[in-house]
C-alpha positions in Angstrom: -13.9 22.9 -19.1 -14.5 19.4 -17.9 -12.1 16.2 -17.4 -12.1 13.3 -19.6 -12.9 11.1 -16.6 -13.2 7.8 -19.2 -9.2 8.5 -19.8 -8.9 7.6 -15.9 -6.4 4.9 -15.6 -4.5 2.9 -12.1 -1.2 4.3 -11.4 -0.4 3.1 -8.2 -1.2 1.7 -4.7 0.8 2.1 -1.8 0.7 0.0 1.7 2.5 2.5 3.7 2.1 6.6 4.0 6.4 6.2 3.3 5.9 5.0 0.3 3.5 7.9 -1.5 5.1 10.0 -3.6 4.6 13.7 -3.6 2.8 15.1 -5.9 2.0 18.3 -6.9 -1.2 17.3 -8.8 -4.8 18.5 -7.6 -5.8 15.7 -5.7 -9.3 14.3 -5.4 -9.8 11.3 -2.7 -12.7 8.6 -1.7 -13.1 7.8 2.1 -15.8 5.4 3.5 -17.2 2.8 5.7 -15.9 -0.7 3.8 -18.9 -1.3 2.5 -20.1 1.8 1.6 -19.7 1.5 -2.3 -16.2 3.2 -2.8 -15.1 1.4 -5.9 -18.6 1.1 -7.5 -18.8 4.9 -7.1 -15.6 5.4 -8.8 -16.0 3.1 -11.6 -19.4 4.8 -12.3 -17.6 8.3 -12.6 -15.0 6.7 -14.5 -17.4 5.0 -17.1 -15.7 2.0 -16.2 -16.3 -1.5 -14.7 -13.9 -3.0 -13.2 -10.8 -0.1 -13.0 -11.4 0.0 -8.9 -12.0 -3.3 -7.5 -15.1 -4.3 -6.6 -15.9 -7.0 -4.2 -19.1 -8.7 -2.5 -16.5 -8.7 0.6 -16.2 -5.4 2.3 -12.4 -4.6 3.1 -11.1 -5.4 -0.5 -9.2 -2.1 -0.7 -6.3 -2.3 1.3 -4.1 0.2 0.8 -3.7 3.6 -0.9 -5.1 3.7 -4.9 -4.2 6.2 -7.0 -5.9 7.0 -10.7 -5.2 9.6 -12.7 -7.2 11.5 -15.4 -6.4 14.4 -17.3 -3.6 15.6 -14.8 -6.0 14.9 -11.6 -5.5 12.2 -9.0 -8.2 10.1 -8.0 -7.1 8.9 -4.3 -9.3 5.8 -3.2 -8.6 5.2 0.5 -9.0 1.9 2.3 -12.6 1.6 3.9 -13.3 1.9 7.3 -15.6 0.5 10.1 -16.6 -3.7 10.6 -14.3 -5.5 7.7 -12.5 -9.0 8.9 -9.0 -8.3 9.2 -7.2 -8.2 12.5 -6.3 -5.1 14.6 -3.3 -4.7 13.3 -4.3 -4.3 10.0 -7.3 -2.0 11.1 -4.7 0.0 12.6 -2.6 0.0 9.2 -5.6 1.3 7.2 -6.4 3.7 10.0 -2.6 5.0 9.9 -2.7 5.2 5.9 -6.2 7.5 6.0 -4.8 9.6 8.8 -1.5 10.3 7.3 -2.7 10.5 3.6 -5.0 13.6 5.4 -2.1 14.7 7.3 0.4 14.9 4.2 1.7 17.7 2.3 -0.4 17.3 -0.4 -2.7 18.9 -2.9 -6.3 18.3 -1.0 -8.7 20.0 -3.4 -11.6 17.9 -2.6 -12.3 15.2 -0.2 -15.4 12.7 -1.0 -17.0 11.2 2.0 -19.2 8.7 1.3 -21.9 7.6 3.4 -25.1 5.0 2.7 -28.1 7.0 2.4 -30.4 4.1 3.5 -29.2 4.5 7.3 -28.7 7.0 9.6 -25.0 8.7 10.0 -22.7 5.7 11.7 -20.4 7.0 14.9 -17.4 6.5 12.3 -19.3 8.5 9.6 -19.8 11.1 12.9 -15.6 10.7 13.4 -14.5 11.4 9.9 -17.1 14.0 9.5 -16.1 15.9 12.5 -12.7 15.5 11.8 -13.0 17.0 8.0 -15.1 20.2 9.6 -12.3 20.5 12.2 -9.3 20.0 9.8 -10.7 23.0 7.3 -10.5 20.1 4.3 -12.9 20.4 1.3 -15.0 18.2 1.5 -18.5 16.9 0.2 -20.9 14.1 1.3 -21.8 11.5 -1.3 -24.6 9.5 -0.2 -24.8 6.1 -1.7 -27.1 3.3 -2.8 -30.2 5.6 -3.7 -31.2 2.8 -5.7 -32.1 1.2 -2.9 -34.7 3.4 -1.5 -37.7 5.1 -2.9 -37.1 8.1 -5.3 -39.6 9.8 -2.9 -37.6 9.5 0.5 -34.6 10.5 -1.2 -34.9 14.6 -0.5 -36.1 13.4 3.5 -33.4 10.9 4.4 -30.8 13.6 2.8 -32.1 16.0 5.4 -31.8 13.9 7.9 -28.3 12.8 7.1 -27.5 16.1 7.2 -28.4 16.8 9.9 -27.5 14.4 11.8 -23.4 14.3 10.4 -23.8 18.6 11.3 -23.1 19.4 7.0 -25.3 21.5 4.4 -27.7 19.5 2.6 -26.4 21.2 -0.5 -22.8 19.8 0.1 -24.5 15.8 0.4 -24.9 14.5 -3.3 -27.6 11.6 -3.8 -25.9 8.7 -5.7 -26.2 5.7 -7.2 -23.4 3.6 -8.9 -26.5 1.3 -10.2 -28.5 4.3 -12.1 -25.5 7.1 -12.8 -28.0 9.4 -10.1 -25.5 12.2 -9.2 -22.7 11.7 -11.0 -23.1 15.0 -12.9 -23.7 16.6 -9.7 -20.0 15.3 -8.6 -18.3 16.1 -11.5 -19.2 19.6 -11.4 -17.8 19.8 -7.5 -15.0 17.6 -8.1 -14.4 20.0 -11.5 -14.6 23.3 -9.4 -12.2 21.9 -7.3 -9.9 20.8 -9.2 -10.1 23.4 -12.9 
């Protein structure tokens, strides 16, 4: 069986952790650096442009974004890492990605996303360490293979690996540009979540 992913639609966004509603729902969820290619990723595995926003400005999503399709959740959290906004809205975003992770909820699968092009940031390192530590499932998707030969692809996976302490099989190769990888997520995002 496999979800109708093009049926994905917004349902809500939420500024405080107060605010979510609980949800019984099998929960998938997007974390990354703010400039990482969140929303480009999901709109990919959506097969649709412009459902998460997309913007040239890293920091655009700001709060708590929930999509659904075919009775799963699609969580997109706020980026993390150098975006303009002042410390106390850091420390917002911070508090809404800790306590999203912290709340009673469904966590079938947690999507860390990290660039492929350079090697594993000390916040990739945090969250990373933290989703070993916290027993969450989890899976890396590494982004923007478009950007780098086909051919240093298998070796930069490896090294990302290695480097962020994960299996090589559990880091997925993407690109929002080309649709690289996108099976390969649906079919961990499905046996997560079916």
């Amino acid at each position: 069986m496999s979800l109708h992913y093009e049926k994905a639609h917004f349902e809500a966004s939420y500024g405080t952790i107060a605010q979510l509603p609980e949800s019984n729902m099998p929960e998938v969820c997007f974390v990354g650096r703010s400039n990482v290619g969140k929303s480009s990723l999901m709109n990919k595995l959506f097969n649709h442009k412009g459902l998460a926003k997309v913007s040239s400005q890293p920091g655009k999503t700001a709060n708590v974004n929930f999509f659904e399709a075919d009775g799963v959740h699609f969580v997109d959290l706020p980026g993390y890492g150098f975006a303009r906004v002042s410390g106390a809205e850091k420390q917002r975003w911070a508090d809404l990605i800790w306590g999203y992770f912290e709340s009673e909820r469904s966590h079938n699968l947690v999507i860390s996303l990290v660039d492929i092009r350079h090697d594993a940031q000390k916040l990739d390192l945090e969250m990373l360490s933290y989703l070993n530590q916290s027993g969450l499932p989890f899976i890396v998707a590494l982004t923007k293979a478009d950007k780098i030969a086909k051919t240093k692809q298998a070796q930069q996976r490896a090294t990302l690996a290695r480097q962020l302490g994960v299996d090589p099989m559990a880091c997925v190769i993407t690109s929002s540009q080309t649709g690289q990888g996108m099976k390969e997520l649906k079919r961990f995002i499905e046996n997560a979540c079916l």
